[in-house]
C-alpha positions as CSV (number, residue, x, y, z in Angstrom):
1,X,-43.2,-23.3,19.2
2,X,-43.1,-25.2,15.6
3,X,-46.1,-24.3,14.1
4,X,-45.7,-25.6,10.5
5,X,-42.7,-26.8,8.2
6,X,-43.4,-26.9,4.6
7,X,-40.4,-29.4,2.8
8,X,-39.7,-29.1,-1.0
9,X,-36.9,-31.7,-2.7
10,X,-35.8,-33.5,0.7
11,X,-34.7,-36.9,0.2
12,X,-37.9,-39.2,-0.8
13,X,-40.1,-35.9,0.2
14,X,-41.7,-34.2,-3.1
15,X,-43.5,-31.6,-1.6
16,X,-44.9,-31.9,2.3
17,X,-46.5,-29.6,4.8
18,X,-46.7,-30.4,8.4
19,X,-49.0,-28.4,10.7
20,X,-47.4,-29.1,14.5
21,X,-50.0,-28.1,17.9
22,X,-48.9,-27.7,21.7
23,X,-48.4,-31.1,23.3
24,X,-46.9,-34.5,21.6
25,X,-46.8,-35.1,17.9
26,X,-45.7,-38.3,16.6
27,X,-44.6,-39.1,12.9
28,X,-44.7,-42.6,12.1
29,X,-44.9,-44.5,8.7
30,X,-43.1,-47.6,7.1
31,X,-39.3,-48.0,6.7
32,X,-38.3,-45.8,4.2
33,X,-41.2,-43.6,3.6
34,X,-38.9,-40.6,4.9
35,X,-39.8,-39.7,8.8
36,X,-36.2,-39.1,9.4
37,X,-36.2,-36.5,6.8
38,X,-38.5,-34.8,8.7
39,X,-36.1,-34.3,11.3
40,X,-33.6,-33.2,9.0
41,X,-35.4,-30.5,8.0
42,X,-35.5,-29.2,11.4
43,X,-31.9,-29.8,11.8
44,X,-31.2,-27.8,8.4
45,X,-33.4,-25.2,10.1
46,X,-31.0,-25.1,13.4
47,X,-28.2,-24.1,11.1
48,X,-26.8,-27.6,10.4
49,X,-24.1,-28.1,7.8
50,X,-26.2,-28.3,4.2
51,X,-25.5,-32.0,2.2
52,X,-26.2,-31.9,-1.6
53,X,-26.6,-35.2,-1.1
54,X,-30.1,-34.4,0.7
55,X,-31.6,-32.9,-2.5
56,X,-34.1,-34.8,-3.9
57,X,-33.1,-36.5,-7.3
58,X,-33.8,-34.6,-10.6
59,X,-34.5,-31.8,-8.4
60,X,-32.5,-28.5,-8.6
61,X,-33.2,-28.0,-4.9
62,X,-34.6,-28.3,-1.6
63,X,-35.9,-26.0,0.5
64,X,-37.3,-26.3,4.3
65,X,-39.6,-23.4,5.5
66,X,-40.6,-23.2,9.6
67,X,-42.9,-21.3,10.7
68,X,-42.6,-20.2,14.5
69,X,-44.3,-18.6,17.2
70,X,-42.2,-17.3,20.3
71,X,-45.1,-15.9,23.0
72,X,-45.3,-19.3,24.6
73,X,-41.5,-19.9,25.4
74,X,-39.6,-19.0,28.7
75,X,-38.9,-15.2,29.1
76,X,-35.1,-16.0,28.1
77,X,-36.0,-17.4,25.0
78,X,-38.0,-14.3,24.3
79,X,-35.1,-12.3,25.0
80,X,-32.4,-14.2,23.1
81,X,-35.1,-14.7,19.9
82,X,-36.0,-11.0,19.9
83,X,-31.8,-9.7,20.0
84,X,-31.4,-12.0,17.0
85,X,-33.9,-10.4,15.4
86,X,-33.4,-6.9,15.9
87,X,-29.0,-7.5,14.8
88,X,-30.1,-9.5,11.4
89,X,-32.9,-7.1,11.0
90,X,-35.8,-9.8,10.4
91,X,-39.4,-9.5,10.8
92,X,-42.9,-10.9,12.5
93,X,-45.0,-12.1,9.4
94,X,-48.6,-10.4,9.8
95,X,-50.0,-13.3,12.4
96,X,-47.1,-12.2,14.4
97,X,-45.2,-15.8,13.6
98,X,-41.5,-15.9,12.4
99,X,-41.0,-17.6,9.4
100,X,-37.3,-19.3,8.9
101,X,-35.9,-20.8,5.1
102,X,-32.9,-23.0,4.6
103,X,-32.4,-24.0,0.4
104,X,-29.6,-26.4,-0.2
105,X,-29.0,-26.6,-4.2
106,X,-28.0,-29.5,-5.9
107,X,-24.8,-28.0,-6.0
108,X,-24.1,-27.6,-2.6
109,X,-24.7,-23.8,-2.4
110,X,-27.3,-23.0,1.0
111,X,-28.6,-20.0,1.2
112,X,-30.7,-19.0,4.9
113,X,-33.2,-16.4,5.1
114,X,-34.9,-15.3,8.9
115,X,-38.1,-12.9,8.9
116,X,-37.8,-12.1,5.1
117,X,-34.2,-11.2,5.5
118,X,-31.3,-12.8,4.5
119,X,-28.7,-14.4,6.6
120,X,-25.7,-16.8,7.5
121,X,-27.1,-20.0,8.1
122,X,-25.2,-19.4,11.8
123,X,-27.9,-16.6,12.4
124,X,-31.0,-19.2,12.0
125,X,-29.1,-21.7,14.8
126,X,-29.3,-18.2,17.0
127,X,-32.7,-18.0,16.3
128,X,-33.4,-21.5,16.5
129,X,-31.6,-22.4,19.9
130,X,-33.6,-21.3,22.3
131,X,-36.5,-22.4,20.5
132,X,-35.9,-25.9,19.6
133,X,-33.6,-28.8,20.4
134,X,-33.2,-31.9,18.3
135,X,-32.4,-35.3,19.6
136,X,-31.2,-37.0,16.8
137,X,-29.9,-41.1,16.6
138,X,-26.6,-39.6,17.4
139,X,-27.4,-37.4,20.1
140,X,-27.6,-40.3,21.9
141,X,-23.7,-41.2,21.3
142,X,-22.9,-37.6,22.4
143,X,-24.8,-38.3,25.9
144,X,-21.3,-40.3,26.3
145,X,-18.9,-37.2,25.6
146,X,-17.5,-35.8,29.4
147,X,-18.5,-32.4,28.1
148,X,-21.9,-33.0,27.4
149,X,-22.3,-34.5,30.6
150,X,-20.4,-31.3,32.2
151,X,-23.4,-29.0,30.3
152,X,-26.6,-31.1,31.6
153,X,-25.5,-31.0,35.2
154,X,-25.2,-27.2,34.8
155,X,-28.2,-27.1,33.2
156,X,-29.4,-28.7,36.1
157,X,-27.8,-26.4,38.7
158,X,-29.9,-23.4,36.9
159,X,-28.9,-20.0,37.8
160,X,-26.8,-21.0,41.1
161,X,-23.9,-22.7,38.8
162,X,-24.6,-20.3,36.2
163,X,-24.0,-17.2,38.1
164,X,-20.5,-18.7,39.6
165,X,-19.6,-20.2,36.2
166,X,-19.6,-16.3,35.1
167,X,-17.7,-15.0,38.1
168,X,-15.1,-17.9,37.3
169,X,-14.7,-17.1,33.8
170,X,-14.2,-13.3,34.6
171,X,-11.5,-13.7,36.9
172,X,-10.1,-16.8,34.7
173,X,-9.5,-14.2,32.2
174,X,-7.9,-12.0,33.7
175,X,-5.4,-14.8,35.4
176,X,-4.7,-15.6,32.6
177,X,-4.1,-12.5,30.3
178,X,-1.9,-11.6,33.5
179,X,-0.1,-15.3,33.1
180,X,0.1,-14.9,29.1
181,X,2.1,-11.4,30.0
182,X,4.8,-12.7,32.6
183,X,5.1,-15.7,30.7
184,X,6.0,-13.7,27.5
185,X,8.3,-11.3,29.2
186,X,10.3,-13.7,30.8
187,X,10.5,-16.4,27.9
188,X,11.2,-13.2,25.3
189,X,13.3,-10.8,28.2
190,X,16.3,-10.4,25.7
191,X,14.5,-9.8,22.4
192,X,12.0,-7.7,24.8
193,X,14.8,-5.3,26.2
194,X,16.1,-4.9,22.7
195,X,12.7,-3.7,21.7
196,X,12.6,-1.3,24.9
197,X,15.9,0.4,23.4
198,X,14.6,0.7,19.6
199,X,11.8,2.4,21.2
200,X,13.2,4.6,24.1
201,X,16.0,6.0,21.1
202,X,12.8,6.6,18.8
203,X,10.5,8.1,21.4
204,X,13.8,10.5,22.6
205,X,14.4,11.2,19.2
206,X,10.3,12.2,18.5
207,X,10.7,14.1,21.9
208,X,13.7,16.3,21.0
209,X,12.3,17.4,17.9
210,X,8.8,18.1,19.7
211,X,6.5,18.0,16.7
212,X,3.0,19.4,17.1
213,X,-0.2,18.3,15.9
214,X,-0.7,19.8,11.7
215,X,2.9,21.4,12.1
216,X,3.9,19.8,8.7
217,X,0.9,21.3,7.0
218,X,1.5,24.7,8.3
219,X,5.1,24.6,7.5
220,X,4.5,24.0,3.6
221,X,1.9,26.9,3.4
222,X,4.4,29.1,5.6
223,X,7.5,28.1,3.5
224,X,5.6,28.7,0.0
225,X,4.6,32.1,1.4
226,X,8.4,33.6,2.5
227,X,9.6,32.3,-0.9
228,X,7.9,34.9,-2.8
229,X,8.2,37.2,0.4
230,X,9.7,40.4,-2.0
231,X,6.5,39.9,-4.5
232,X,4.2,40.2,-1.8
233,X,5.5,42.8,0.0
234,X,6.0,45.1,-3.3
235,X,2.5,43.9,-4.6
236,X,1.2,45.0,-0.8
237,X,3.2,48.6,-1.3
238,X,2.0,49.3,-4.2
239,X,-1.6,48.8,-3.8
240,X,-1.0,50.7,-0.5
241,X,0.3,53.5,-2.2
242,X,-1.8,53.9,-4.6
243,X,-4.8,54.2,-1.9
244,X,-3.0,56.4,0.5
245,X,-0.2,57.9,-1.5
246,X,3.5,57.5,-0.7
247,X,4.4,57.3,2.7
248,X,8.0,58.2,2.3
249,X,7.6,60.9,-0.7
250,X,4.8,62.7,0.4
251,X,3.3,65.6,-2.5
252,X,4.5,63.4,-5.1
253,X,1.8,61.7,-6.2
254,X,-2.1,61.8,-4.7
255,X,-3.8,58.4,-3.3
256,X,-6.9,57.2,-4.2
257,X,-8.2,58.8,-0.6
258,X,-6.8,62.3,-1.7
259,X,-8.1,62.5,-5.0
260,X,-11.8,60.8,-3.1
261,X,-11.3,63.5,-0.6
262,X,-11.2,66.4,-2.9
263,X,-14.1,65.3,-4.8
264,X,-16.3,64.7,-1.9
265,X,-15.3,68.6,-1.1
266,X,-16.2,70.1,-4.1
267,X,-19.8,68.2,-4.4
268,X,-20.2,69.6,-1.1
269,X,-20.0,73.0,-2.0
270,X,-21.9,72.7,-5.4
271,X,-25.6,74.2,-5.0
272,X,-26.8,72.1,-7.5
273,X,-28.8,69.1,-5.6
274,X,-27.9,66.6,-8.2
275,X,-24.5,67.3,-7.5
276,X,-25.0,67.1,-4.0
277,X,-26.8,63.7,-3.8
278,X,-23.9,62.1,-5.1
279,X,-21.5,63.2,-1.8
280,X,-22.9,60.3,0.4
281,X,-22.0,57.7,-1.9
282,X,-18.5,59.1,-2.2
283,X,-18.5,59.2,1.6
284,X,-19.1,55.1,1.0
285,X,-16.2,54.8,-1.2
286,X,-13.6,56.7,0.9
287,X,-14.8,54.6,4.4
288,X,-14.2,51.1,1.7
289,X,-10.7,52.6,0.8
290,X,-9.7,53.4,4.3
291,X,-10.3,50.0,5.3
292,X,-8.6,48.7,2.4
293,X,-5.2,50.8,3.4
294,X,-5.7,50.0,6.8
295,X,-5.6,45.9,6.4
296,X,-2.9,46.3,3.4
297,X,-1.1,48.3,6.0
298,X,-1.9,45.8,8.6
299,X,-0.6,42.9,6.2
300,X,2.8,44.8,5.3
301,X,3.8,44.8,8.9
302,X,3.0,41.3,9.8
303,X,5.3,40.0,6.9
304,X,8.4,38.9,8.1
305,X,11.6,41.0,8.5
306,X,14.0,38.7,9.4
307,X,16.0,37.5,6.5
308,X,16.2,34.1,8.0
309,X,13.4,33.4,9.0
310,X,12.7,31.5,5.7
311,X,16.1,29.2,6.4
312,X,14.5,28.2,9.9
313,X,11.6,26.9,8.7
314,X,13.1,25.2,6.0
315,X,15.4,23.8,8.9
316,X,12.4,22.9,10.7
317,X,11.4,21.4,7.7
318,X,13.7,18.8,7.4
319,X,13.6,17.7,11.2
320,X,9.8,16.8,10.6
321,X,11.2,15.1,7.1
322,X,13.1,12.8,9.4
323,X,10.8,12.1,11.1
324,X,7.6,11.1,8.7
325,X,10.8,9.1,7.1
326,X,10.9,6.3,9.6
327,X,7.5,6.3,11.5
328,X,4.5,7.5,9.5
329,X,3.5,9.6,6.2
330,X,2.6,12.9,8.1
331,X,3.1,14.3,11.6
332,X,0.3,13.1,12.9
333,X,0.9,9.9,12.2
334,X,4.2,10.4,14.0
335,X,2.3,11.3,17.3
336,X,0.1,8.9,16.9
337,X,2.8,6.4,16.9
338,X,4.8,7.8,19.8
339,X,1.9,7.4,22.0
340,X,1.1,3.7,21.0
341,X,5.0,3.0,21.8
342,X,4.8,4.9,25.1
343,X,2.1,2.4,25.4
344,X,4.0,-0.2,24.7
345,X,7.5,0.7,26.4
346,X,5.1,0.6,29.6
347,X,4.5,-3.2,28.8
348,X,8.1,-3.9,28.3
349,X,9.5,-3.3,31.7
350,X,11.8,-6.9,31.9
351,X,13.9,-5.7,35.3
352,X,13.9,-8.2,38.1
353,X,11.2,-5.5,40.2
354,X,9.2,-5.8,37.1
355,X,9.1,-9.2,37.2
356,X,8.5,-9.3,40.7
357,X,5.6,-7.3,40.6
358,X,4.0,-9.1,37.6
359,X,4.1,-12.2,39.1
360,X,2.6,-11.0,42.5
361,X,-0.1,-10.3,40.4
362,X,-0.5,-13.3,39.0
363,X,-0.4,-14.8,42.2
364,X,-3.6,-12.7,43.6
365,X,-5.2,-13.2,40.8
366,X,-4.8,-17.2,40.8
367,X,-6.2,-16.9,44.2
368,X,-9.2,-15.4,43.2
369,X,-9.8,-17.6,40.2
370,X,-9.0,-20.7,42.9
371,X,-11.6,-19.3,45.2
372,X,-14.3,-19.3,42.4
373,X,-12.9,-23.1,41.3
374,X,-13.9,-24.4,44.7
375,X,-17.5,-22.6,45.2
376,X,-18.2,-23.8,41.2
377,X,-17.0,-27.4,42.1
378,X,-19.2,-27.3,45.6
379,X,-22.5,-26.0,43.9
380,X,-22.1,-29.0,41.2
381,X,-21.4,-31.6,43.3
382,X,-24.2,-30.6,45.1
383,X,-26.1,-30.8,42.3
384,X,-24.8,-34.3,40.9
385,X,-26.7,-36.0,43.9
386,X,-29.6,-34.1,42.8
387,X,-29.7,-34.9,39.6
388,X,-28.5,-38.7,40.2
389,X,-31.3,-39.0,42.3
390,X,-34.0,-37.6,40.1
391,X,-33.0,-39.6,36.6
392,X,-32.7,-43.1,38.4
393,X,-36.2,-42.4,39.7
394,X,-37.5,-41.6,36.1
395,X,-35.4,-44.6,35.1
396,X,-37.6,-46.9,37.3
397,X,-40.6,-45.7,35.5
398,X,-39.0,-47.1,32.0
399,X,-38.2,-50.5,32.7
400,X,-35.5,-50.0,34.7
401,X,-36.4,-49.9,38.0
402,X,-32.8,-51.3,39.6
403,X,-31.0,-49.1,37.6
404,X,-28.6,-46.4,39.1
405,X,-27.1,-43.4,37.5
406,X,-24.7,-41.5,39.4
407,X,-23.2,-38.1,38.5
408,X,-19.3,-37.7,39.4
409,X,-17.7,-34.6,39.6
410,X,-14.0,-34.6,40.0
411,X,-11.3,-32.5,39.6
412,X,-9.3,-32.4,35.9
413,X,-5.2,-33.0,36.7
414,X,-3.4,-30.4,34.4
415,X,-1.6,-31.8,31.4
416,X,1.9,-32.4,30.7
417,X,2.2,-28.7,28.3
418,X,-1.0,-27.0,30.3
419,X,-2.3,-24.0,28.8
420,X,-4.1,-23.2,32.1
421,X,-2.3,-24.8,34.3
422,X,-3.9,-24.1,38.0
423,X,-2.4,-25.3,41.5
424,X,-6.3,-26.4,44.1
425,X,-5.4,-27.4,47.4
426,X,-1.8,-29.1,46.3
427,X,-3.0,-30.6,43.1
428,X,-2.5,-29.3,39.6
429,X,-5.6,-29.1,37.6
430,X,-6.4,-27.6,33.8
431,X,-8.7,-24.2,34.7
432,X,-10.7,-24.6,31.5
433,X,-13.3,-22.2,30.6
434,X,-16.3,-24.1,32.3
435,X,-14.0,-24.7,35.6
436,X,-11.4,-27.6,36.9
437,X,-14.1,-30.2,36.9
438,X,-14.6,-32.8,35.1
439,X,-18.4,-34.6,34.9
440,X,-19.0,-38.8,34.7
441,X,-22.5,-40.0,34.5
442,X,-22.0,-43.9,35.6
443,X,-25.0,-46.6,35.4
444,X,-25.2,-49.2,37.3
445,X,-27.6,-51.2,35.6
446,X,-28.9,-53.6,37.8
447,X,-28.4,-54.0,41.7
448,X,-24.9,-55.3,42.9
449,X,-23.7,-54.1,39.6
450,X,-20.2,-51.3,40.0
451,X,-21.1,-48.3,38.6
452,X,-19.6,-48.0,35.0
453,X,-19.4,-45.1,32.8
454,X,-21.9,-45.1,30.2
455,X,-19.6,-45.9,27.5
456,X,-19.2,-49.0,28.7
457,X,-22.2,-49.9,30.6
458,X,-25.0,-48.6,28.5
459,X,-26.9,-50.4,25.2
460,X,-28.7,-48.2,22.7
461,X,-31.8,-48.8,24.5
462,X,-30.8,-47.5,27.9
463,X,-28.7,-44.5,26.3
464,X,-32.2,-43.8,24.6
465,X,-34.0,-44.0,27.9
466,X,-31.3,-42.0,29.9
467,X,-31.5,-39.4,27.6
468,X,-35.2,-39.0,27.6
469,X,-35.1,-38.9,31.7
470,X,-32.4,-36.6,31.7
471,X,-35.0,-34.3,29.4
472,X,-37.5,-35.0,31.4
473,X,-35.6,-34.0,34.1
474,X,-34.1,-30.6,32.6
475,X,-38.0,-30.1,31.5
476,X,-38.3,-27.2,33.8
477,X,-35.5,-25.0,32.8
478,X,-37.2,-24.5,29.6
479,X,-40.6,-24.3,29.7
480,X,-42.5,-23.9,26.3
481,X,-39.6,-24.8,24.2
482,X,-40.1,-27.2,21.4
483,X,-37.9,-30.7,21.5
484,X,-37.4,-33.4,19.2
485,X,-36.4,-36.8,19.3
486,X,-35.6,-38.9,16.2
487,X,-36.5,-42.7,17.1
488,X,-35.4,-42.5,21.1
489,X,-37.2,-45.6,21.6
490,X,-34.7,-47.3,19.5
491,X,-33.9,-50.9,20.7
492,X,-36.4,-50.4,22.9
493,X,-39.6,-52.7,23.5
494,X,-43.0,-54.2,25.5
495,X,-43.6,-52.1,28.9
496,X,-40.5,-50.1,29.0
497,X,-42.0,-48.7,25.3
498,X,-45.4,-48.4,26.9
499,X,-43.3,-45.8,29.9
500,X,-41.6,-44.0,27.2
501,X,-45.0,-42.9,25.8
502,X,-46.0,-42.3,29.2
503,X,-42.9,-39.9,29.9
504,X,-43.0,-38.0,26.6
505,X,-47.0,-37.4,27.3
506,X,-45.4,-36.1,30.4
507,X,-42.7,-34.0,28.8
508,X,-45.3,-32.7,26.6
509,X,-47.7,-30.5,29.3
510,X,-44.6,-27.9,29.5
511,X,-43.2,-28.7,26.3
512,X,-44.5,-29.3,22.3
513,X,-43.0,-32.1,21.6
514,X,-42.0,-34.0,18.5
515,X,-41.1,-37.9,18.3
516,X,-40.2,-39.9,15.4
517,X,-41.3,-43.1,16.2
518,X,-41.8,-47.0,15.0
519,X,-43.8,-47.9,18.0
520,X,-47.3,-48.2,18.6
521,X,-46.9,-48.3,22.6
522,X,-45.5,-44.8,22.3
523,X,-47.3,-43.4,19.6
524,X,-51.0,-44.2,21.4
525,X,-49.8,-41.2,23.3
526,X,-49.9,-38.8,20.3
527,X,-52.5,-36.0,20.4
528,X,-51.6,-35.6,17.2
529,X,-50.8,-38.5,14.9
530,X,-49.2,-37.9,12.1
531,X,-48.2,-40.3,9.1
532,X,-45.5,-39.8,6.4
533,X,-46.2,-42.1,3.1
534,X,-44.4,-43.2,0.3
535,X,-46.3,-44.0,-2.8
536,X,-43.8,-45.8,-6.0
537,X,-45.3,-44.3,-9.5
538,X,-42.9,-46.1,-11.1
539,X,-40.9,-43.1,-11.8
540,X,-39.6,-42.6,-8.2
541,X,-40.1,-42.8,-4.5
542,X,-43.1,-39.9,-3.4
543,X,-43.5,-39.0,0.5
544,X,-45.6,-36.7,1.7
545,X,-47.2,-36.1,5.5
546,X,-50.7,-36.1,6.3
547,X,-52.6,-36.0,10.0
548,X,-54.7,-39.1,10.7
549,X,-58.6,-38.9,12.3
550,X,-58.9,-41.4,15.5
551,X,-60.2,-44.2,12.8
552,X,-57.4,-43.8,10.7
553,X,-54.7,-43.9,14.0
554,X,-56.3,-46.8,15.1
555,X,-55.2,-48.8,11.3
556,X,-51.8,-46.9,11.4
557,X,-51.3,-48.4,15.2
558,X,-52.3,-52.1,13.8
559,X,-49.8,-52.1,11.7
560,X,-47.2,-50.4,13.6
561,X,-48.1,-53.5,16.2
562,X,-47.7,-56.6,13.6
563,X,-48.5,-55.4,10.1
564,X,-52.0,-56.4,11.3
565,X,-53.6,-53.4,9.9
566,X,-56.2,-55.4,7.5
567,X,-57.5,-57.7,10.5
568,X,-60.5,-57.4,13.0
569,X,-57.7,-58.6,15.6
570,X,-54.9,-55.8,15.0
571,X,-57.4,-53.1,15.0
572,X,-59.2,-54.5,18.3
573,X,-55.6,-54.7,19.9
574,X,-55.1,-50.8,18.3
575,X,-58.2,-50.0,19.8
576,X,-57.5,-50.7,23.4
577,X,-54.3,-49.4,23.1
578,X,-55.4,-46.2,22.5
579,X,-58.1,-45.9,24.1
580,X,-55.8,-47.3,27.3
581,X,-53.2,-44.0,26.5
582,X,-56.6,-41.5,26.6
583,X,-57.6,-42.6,29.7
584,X,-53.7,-42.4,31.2
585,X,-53.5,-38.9,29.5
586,X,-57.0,-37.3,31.2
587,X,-56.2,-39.2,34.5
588,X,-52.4,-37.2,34.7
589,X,-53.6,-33.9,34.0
590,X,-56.8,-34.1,36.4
């Protein structure tokens, strides 16, 4: 729910702040005086596209804060509100309310914060979605568009369409990712085979050479080592020697451990006990220095013998050379490669069998996504009766008692170049991502009258009042949200304004609801009134919104009636109007 919006440097608005309750709120006020910037705030707050050309004149910027709550919406609104949340990292101000910012500068830069966080302005139409929905003037054009249509009567449906539209779309994509294959190794077969034999050649050619993973690294160490094989293996002697003595001249020179040895003998046999102290630490040395010989020792005979065993690793070498050449830097890479084009040799099987099998596949698959087609087109056309039914019966409480709208659901023929292309029963349709239907909402306007589609049968007025039964209608689905309608009795007059107040009173014990409106028949409804005014200093245009006691409604609904707000008469007539809209309200919801 809207709690309060706070509007800086919007159009004619200076500075405003708007508190908003559960129920219906109405903003009303003299042409000009800036309701529908109201509205545009909220829209700015969905995520809209930001105009410069909103920004207030001399000001720098403007800036639109909303405050919402979220423990009074649906349970799916919850959820989709509080995954927004958590991915842009945003937070509950202390009251436990969200609090959204859209700035548009004067330069056209926006800039969209959620929760004290910034964010894309995309991320505050996440947030917003679930939460609100704005009906602006032109919402009512869009109420024409097929796929509009298509997304109310699912809407409608609830759950039942919505779990088939999900098992359609699954199996659609894997039809058609199936489809997209067999399509592309057929129309591409010869530059496909040619691509098999690059990469057959390249994989055989990996495969004799066999690489293993780090071989290359290994190989540099190994090589750098047997280069200076004769330095090591003298440097490793000598040291030897000189701890053990000469292995192949023995008695012609002592080792370190001889000449250790004999000194460790003759402490032992010294009487003096400082002399004799000193044989355990001798003891140390010799155990260090046969250790020493032992892994020199050890060291000496794991060098290599073989004279050519430097020329086969430099061999090897080369073949790895070849290799990190033509497929990656290092041999890793070069695996890594071979096992993406095994991969994709797998994919590249063009033979007639291939072929074969692929598009038996495609065929079960088609099946499937045709099974899930015709339970998706039953479940809405059982549906369009339903919802028929119930908007031509709220259409007889506005003023249009002989009206008919019916809800057609047809199949969608497959183009000429189909992307989708999908054979139902012996007729080609288009399996777009929301099914092979196609939605018409027809009015017939009057009795006798043929059924016409509302682009051709419907005035401003009755696309106003279809829209508002349709909402009506889809009320339930979305319990607690907030919705707004900019002016939806537009072109609209007399008794069929007085139902419109009486609908939107309605809408508004499930709903809080907002209406921008220049009638008095619908705003009598209001349980909250409130006015935007303009005041001309000369210097400028100033707006700003303020809520009106019952004494003040009463002058505001005078004029709204016949500018009448200065007589005994108009206020009389204001009077009994609301005062006739009270007693309606308390006599519904007993």
């Amino acid at each position: 729910m809207l709690t309060e919006i706070r509007i800086d440097g919007l159009g004619v608005i200076s500075t405003a702040t708007a508190q908003f309750h559960e129920g219906l709120t109405v903003l009303t006020g003299e042409t000009g005086a800036g309701k529908t910037m109201v509205v545009t705030s909220l829209h700015l707050l969905s995520g809209a596209r930001a105009d410069a050309g909103r920004v207030r004149l001399g000001a720098s910027r403007a800036l639109v804060e909303g405050r919402f709550t979220v423990d009074a919406v649906h349970e799916g609104a919850v959820s989709e509100v509080k995954e927004v949340m958590e991915a842009s990292g945003a937070e509950h101000d202390d009251d436990g309310s969200v609090i959204a910012v859209r700035t548009v500068g004067s330069d056209g830069r926006s800039r969209a914060h959620l929760g004290g966080r910034s964010v894309p302005a995309s991320v505050l139409s996440d947030f917003t979605t679930p939460l609100l929905t704005v009906h602006g003037q032109n919402d009512q054009l869009r109420l024409q568009r097929p796929d509009q249509q298509l997304h109310a009567l699912d809407q409608f449906a609830g759950d039942g369409v919505a779990a088939l539209l999900t098992k359609y779309q699954k199996v659609r994509k894997s039809w058609l990712e199936a489809r997209n294959q067999l399509l592309e190794r057929t129309a591409r077969s010869r530059e496909l085979a040619l691509e098999a034999d690059h990469l057959t050649q390249s994989l055989n050619e990996i495969d004799a050479i066999a690489p293993e993973p780090g071989e290359d690294e290994r190989l540099v160490a190994e090589v750098r080592r047997l280069s200076d094989l004769d330095s090591l293996r003298e440097a490793a002697s000598a040291a030897h020697d000189a701890l053990a003595g000469p292995a192949d001249t023995p008695g012609e020179g002592s080792g370190a451990l001889e000449l250790l040895g004999g000194a460790r003998a003759r402490l032992d046999t010294a009487e003096d006990p400082a002399l004799t102290a000193l044989a355990p630490r001798l003891g140390e040395a010799i155990s260090v220095v046969v250790d020493l010989a032992t892994e020199l020792s050890s060291y000496l005979s794991d060098l290599p013998s073989d004279p050519g065993a430097l020329d086969s690793m430099l061999t090897r070498q080369a073949e790895l050379k070849s290799l990190t050449r033509k497929y990656a830097p290092d041999i890793d890479g070069v695996i890594a490669w071979a096992d993406q084009s095994r991969t994709r040799l797998e994919s590249l099987d063009v033979s007639e069998e291939a072929l074969a099998a692929l598009a038996a596949d495609v065929e079960a698959k088609a099946e499937k996504v045709r099974e899930a087609a015709r339970k998706l087109t039953v479940a809405r056309s059982k549906a369009a009766g339903k919802l028929a039914s119930a908007v031509s019966t709220e259409l007889g409480g506005l003023a249009m008692g002989r009206a008919r709208l019916e809800v057609g659901v047809r199949p969608m023929p497959a183009g000429v170049q189909d992307s989708a292309p999908l054979l139902v029963d012996g007729q080609e349709l288009h399996a777009g991502s929301t099914g092979v239907d196609e939605v018409e909402f027809r009015l017939a306007a009057h009795s006798g009258a043929q059924p016409l589609p509302l682009s051709r049968s419907a005035s401003g007025g009755e696309l106003s009042r279809i829209m508002l039964a349709l909402e009506v209608v889809l009320a339930s689905s979305e319990h607690g949200t907030t919705m707004v309608f900019d002016e939806v009795d537009a072109g609209v007059g007399g008794r069929a304004a007085v139902e419109i107040g009486r609908r939107l009173a309605r809408l508004a014990r499930t709903h809080q609801v907002i209406v921008v409106t220049h009638l008095a028949q619908v705003a009598a409804f209001a349980d909250t009134h409130l006015v935007v005014d303009k005041v001309d200093d000369g210097k400028g245009v100033k707006s700003g919104v303020r809520a009106l006691t019952r004494d003040e409604r009463v002058v505001e609904l005078a004029r709204m009636l016949a500018g009448l707000d200065d007589t005994e008469t108009g206020r009389a007539h204001a009077w009994e109007l609301l005062t006739t809209a009270d007693a309606e309200k308390v006599t519904a919801a007993s």
